[in-house]
N, C-alpha and C positions, 0 to 999 in steps of 0.2 A: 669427531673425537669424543671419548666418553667423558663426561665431566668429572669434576676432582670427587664432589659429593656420592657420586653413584655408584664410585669404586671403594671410597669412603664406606658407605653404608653397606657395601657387599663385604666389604673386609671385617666390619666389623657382624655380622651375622657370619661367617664360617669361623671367628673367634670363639661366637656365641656355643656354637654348635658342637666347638673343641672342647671348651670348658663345660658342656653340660656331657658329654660323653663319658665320664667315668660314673655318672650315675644311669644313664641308660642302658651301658653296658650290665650295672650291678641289677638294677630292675627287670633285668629281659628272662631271666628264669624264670620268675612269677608271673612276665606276663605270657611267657608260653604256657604257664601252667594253666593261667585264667580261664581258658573255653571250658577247661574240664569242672574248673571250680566253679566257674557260672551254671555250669550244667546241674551240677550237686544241689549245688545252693536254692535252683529254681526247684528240684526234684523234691526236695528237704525242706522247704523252705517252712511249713506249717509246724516241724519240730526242731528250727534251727531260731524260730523268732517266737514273740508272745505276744497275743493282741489281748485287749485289755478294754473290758467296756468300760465308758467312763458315765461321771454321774450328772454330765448336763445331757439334755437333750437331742436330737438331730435336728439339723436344720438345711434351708436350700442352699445358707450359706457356709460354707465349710474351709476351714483355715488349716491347710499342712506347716505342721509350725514343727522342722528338724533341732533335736536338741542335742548336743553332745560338750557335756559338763561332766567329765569324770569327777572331778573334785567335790560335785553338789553344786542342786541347782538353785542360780543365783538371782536376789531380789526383781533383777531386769526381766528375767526370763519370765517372773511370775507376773511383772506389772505388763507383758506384752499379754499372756496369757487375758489378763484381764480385760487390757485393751480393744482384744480382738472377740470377746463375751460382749462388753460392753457396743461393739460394732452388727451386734447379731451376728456373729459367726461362731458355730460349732468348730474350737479347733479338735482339729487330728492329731496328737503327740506322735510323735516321731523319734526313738532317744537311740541316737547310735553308740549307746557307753551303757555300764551298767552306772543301775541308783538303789540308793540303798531306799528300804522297804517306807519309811520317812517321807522321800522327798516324793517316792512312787505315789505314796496314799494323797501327798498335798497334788498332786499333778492331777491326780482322778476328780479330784473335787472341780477342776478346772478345765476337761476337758469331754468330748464326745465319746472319743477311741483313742487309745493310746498302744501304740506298736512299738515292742525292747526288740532290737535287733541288733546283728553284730554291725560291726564299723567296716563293710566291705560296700567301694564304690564313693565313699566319702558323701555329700549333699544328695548326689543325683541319683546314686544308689536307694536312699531312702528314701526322696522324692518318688525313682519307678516305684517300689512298694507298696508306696502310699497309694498311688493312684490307682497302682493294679487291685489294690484292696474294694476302694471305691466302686471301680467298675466290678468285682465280684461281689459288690455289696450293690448292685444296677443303680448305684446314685448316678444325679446329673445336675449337678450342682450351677443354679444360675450366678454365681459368682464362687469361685477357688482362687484363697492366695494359699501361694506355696511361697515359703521364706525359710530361712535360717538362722541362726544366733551367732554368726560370723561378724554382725553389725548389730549395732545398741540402736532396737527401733521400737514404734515411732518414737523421734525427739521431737515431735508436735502432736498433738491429739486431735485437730483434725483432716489428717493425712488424708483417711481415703474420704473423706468428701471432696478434699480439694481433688485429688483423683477422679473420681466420679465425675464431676462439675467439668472440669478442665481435659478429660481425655476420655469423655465421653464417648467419642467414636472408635476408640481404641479396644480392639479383640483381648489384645496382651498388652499391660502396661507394667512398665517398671519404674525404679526407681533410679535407675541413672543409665542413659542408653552410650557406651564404649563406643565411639568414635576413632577409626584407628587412622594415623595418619602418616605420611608419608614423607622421610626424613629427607630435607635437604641442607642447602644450605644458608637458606631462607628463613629455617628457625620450623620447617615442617610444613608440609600441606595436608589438608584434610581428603580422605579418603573414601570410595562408596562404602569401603568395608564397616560395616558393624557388626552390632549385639547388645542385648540388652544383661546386664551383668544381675547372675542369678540366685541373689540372697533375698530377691523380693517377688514376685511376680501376683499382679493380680488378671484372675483369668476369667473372662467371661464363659456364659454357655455356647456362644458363637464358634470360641474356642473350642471347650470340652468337647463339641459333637461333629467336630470338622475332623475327618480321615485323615487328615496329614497328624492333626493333634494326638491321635489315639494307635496312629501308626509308629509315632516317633515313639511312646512312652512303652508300646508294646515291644518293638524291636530292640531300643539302646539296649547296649553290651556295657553293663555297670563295669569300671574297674579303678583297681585300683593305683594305677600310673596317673598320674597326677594330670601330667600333659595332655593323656587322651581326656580326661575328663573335663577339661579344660574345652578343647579341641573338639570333641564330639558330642560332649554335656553342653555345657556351656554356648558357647560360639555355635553348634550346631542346631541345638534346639534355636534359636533365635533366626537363623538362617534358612532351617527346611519350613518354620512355622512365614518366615516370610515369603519363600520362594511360593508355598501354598495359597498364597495371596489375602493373608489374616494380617490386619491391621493392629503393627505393634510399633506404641510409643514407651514413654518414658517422661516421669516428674522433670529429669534435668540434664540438659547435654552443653556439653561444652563450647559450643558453636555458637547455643542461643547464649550461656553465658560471657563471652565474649562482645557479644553483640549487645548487652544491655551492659557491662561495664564499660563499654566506650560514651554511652549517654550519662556517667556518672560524672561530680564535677572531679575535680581537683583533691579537693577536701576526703571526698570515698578514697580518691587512690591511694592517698598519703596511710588511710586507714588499712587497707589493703593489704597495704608494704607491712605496715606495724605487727599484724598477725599473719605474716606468711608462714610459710613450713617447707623447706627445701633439704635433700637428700642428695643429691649428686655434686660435686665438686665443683662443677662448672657453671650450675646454675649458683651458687652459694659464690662463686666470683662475680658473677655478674650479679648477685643481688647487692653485694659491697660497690661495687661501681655504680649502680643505682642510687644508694644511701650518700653519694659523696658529691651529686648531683645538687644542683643548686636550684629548688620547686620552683623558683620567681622567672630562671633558664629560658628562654624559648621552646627549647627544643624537651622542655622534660617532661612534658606527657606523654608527646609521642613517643620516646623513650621508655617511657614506662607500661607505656599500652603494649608497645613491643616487647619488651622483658617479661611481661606477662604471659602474653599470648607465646611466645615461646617455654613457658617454662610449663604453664597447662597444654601442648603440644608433646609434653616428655613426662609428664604425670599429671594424674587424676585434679581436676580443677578445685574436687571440693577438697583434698587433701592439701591442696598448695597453699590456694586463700581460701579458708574457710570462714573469713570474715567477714570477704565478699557472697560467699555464699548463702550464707542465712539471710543475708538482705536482699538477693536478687532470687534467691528461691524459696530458703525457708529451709535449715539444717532437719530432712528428713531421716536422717541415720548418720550415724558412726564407725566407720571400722574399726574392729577390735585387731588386727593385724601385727605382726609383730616386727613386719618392715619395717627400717627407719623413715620413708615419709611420713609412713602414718603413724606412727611412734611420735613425731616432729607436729603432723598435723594433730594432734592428741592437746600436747603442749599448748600450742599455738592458740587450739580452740580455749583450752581452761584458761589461757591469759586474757583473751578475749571475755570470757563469762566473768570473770573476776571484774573486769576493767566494765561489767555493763553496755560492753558492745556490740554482744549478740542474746538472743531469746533465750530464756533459761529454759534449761529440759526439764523430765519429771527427776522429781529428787532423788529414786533409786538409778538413773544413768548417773545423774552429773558423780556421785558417789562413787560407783566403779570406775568412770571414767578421769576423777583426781587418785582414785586409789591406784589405775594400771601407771598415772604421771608420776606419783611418788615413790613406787616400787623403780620406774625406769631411771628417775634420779636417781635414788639409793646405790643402783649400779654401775656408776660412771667412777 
């Protein structure tokens, strides 16, 4: 007999699939039209974009850093810019929006090359690009990060040593490896499936000169369906870079998180609980049944180890407890997202920084980062 969960979980994916159909159906014109736009775009591309020398130097190490700020670009953008100077890396600008003539001239000051292109393709669009650029440019960069401004990064300044030092043997590291797991009704099992999620990537030359590496950035079909980019960007680059037998880790995954907050005492969880951030209904029930628990209970660690581990099971662990997070890893970025977890996990983090429970960032994050909290209150 099939179990209740497994018809469960199937019911609930052809719901999924129902509700997302009125925008696949609206998308599918443009993306018939795609082969031919892609065709243009590759054809044109030297008169549809504008490369831009910049005024620092080249180097072996080089930073694809995509930016897309229509509004102007903002103080974070410029201190990552710095960041990544002050690391020995030439970044590569990347800017999928137009800027006005201002923010262009401040960026040259701060960069090697800067590429204005259109917004076709979203990240991975401008990541190919870039890199196609590169190789027309026969660089081979003993170290390329390729990142985004989707997340307020670093929130520590020494990121990539700790990188370096700690994933060392790692071809492709990231910043947080997407463990997918597999719903029961046990609260979830974890999965072989991953990916490393791609607002960060630091790549060695290991990388850059491995056929599989040079194959995938040559072939992807940039587009602009969300899903496939998702699907064949994202998830895929991490999959054919592994199936090619390249060693890709990641600063933080949920698995190992789990497993070093069970060696925390009592006292972390109670902390834990105080700066959660929950988004679903059912975990926000169960966090109320947790909070009505009596800590002195027998039974209310394990309870609570469990309420955890199922609630990072159904979302991102550093968005859920981000309180736990800076202390068992060390808050390496921020989603800027405008999902309620991370809208929630947003919050959660600033009450924490307030309260002196987690590491302060550099001043221009924590700044956007109370400004995106008070603009979200202002709209309730």
């Amino acid at each position: 007999m099939v179990p209740a969960w497994k018809i469960k979980r199937e019911l609930n994916r052809i719901k999924d699939q129902f509700l997302q159909l009125p925008q696949t159906l609206a998308s599918l014109p443009g993306r018939l039209r795609e082969p031919a736009r892609r065709a243009a775009y590759l054809r044109d591309f030297d008169q549809l974009t504008q490369r831009h020398a910049g005024r620092l130097p080249p180097s072996e190490r080089i930073a694809i850093f995509l930016i897309y700020q229509p509004d102007g670009i903002s103080a974070s953008a410029i201190a990552t810019c710095n960041w990544l100077i002050s690391e020995g890396y030439a970044p590569f600008l990347v800017l999928n929006c137009p800027v006005s003539e201002t923010d262009r001239d401040r960026l040259l000051d701060l960069c090697w090359s800067l590429l204005e292109r259109p917004n076709f393709g979203y990240d991975f669009g401008g990541y190919q690009d870039a890199i196609r650029l590169l190789n027309r440019d026969g660089a081979r960069p003993e170290r390329l990060i390729v990142m985004n401004d989707s997340v307020w990064a670093p929130m520590r300044a020494d990121l990539l040593a700790l990188i370096e030092t700690d994933f060392a043997e790692a071809d492709i590291c990231g910043l947080l490896h997407d463990e997918k797991v597999i719903h029961d009704t046990s609260g979830g099992m974890p999965s072989k499936r991953s990916h490393i999620e791609s607002y960060f990537y630091l790549i060695r030359r290991s990388a850059w000169d491995h056929p599989a590496f040079q194959a995938f950035w040559r072939d992807y079909k940039m587009t602009d369906y969300k899903p496939h980019t998702i699907k064949l960007g994202e998830i895929g680059f991490s999959r054919r870079m592994a199936a090619a037998g390249l060693r890709l880790d990641a600063y933080s995954r949920r698995e190992v998180f789990l497993q070093r907050l069970r060696e925390k005492d009592d006292a972390f969880l109670r902390q834990t609980l105080k700066y959660a951030a929950y988004a679903d209904a059912d975990r926000i029930k169960a966090a109320r049944r947790i909070a009505a628990l009596d800590p002195a209970s027998p039974g209310w660690r394990a309870a609570v180890l469990d309420h955890i581990r199922r609630t990072v099971n159904r979302k991102r662990f550093n968005a859920s407890f981000p309180f736990a997070n800076d202390h068992i890893f060390g808050t390496a970025f921020l989603k800027k997202s405008s999902e309620p977890i991370f809208a929630n996990m947003r919050a959660a983090y600033l009450r924490a920084l307030e309260d002196g429970a987690v590491a302060e960032p550099p001043a221009e994050i924590r700044a956007e980062i109370a400004a995106m909290v008070a603009q979200a209150r202002s709209r309730r």
